[in-house]
C-alpha positions as CSV (number, residue, x, y, z in Angstrom):
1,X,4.8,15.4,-9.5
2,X,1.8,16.2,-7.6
3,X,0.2,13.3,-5.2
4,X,-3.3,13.1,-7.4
5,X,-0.7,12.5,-10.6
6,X,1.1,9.7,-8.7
7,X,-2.0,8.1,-6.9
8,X,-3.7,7.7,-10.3
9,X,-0.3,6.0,-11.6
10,X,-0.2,4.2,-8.7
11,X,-3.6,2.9,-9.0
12,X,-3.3,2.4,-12.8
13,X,-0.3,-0.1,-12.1
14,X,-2.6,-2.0,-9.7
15,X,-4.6,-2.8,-12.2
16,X,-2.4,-3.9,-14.7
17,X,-1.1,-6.2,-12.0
18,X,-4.8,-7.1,-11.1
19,X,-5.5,-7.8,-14.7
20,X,-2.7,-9.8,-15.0
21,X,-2.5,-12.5,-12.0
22,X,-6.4,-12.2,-11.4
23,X,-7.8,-13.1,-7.7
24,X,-6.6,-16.0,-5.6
25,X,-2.6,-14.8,-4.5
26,X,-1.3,-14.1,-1.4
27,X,-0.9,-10.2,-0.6
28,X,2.9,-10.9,-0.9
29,X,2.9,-12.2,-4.7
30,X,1.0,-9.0,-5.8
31,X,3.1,-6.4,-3.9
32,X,6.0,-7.8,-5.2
33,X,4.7,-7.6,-8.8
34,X,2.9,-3.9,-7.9
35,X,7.0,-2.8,-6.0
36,X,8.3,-3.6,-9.8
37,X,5.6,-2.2,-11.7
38,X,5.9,1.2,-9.9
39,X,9.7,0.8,-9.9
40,X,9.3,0.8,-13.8
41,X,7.4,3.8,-13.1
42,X,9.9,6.1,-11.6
43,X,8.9,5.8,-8.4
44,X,11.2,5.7,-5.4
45,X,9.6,2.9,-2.7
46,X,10.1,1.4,0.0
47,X,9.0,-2.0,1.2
48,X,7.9,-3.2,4.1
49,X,9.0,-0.1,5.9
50,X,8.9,-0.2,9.9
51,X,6.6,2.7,11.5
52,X,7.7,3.2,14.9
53,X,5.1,4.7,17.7
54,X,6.6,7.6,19.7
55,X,4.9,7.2,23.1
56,X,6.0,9.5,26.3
57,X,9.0,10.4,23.6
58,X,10.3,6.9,23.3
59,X,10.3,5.4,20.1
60,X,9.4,2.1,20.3
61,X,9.0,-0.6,17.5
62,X,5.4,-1.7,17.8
63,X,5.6,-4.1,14.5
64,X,4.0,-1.9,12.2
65,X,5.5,-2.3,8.5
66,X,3.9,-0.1,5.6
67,X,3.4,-3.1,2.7
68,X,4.9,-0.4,0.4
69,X,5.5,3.6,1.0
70,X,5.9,5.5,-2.3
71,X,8.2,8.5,-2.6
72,X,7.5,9.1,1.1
73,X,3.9,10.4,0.4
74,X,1.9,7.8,-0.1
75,X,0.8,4.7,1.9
76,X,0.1,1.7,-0.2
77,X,-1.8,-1.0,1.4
78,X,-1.9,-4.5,0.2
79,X,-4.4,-6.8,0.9
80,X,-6.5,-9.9,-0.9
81,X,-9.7,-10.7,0.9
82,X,-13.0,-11.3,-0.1
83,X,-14.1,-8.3,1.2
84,X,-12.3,-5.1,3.7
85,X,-13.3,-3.9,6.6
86,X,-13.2,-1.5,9.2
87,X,-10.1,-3.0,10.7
88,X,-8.4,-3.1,7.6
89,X,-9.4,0.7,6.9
90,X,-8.5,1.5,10.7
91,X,-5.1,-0.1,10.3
92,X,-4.4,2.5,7.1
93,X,-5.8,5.2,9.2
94,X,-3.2,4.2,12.1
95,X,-0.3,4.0,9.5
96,X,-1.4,7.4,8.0
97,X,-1.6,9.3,11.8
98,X,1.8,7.5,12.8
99,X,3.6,8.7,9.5
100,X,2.3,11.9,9.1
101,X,1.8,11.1,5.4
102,X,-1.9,12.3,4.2
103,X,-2.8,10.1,1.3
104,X,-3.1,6.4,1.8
105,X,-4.6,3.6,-0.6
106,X,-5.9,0.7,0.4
107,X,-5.4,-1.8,-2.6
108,X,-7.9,-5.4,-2.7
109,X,-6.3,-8.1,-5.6
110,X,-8.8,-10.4,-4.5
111,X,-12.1,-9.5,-6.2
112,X,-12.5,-10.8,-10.2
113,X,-11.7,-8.5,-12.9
114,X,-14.5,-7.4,-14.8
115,X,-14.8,-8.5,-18.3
């Protein structure tokens, strides 16, 4: 499957879990609901998955965690704020230079649904 295929999956999943629960949860409840609805999907994932940083050739275990890492291509990050920001951008960035992966989504369940 090519990565725009499973990005639009992805993102179609987020909303039916958006629709469903609506604002208000923490980033936990809808990343559990978004790790089953992609599992329904097909996809492989992992949760929670710890990115190491290499520095002078030493791994070392900086506590980074990827919320959710879909079939090893894509970064899926969780959050539900009123609004991101740069940090929250920067901190996908990181996760995406760290991993080597080259597509990462950065995922708000707090806004309202639109009618």
């Amino acid at each position: 499957m090519k990565t725009n295929e499973m990005t639009q999956i992805i993102l179609n999943c987020s909303y039916k879990v958006h629709t469903a629960l609506g604002p208000g949860l923490l980033e936990s409840a809808y990343k559990e609901c978004l790790y089953y609805e992609l599992t329904l999907a097909g996809f492989d994932i992992q949760k929670q998955k710890a990115l190491p940083l290499i520095y002078n050739n030493v791994r070392l275990d900086a506590g980074y965690r990827l919320d959710l890492l879909v079939e090893n291509k894509v970064i899926v990050e969780i959050k539900a704020v009123e609004s991101i920001h740069d940090v929250h951008v920067a901190q996908v960035l990181t996760y995406l230079k760290l991993s080597k992966c080259r597509i990462g989504l950065l995922i708000n369940f707090n806004p309202k649904v639109a009618d």
